[in-house]
C-alpha positions as CSV (number, residue, x, y, z in Angstrom):
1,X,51.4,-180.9,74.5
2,X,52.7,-180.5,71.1
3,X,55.7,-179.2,70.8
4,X,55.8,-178.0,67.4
5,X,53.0,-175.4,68.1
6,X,55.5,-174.4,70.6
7,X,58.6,-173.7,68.7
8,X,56.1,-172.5,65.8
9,X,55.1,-169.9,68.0
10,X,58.7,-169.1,69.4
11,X,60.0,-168.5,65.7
12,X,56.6,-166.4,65.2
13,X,57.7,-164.1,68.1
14,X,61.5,-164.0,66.6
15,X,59.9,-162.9,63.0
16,X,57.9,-159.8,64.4
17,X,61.3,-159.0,66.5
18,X,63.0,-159.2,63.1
19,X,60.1,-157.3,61.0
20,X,60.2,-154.6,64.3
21,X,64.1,-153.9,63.6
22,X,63.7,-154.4,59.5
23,X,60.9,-151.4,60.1
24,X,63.1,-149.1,62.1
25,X,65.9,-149.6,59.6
26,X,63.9,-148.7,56.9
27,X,62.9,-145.5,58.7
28,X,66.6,-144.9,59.5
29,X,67.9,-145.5,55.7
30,X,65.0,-143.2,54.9
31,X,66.3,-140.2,57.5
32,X,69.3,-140.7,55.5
33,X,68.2,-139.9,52.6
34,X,66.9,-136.9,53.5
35,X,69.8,-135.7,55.3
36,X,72.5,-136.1,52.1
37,X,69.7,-134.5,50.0
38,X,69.6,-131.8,52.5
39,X,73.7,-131.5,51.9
40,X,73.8,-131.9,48.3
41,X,70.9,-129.6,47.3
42,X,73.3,-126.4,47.1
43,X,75.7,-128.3,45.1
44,X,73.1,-129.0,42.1
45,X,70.3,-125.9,42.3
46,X,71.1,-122.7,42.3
47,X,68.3,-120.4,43.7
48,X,67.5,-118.5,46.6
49,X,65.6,-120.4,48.7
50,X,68.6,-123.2,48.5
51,X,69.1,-122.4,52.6
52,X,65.2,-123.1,53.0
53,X,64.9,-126.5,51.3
54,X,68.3,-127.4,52.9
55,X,66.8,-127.0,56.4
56,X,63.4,-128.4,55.1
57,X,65.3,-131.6,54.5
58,X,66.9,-131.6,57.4
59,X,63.7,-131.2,59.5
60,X,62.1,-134.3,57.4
61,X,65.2,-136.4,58.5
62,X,65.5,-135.5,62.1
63,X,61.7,-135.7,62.3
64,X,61.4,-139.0,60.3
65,X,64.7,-140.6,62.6
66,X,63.0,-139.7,65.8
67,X,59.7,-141.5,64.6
68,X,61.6,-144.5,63.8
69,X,62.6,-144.5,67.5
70,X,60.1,-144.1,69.1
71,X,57.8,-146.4,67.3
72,X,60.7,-148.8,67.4
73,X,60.7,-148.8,71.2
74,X,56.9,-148.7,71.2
75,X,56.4,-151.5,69.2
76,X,59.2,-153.6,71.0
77,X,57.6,-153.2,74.3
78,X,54.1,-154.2,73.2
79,X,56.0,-157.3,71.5
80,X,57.8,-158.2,74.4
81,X,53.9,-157.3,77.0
82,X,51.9,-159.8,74.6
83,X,54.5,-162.7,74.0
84,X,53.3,-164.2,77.1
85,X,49.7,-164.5,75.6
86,X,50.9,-166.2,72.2
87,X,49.3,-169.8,72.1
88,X,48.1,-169.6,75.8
89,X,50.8,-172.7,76.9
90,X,53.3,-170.3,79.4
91,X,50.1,-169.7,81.4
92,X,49.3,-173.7,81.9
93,X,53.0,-174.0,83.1
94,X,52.7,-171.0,85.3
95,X,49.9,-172.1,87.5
């Protein structure tokens, strides 16, 4: 058996792990965003509807940060279901 396929494999597995977290971090730094614009959009406009837009952007966040989790935690567990199907060896061993 070659064992390079193996350990190409393993360090294919750690990537999408890696990617997986990289996403939900993007969607978390994105929340954020949101939220301070939320904060800080009284501060700089002054109309009206500033109470509006604040809670607008503060919906977005929330909305976006809960996304992140759960397709975070979806993701992960179809990662971690399939990882025994990557390159077929773990079954040979198994039997």
């Amino acid at each position: 058996m070659n064992k390079d396929l193996i350990l190409r494999e393993k360090l294919a597995v750690q990537r999408t792990h890696l990617a997986n977290q990289t996403t939900f971090l993007s969607f978390l730094r994105t929340s954020m965003y949101f939220f301070v614009a939320g904060l800080s959009i009284e501060s700089f406009f002054a109309f009206s509807k500033t109470l509006l837009v604040m809670w607008i952007f503060f919906g977005l966040a929330f909305a976006l940060c809960g996304y992140g989790v759960l397709n975070f935690f979806k993701n992960r567990r179809m990662i971690l279901e399939n990882e025994r199907h990557i390159g077929g060896y773990k079954d040979d061993f198994l039997k």
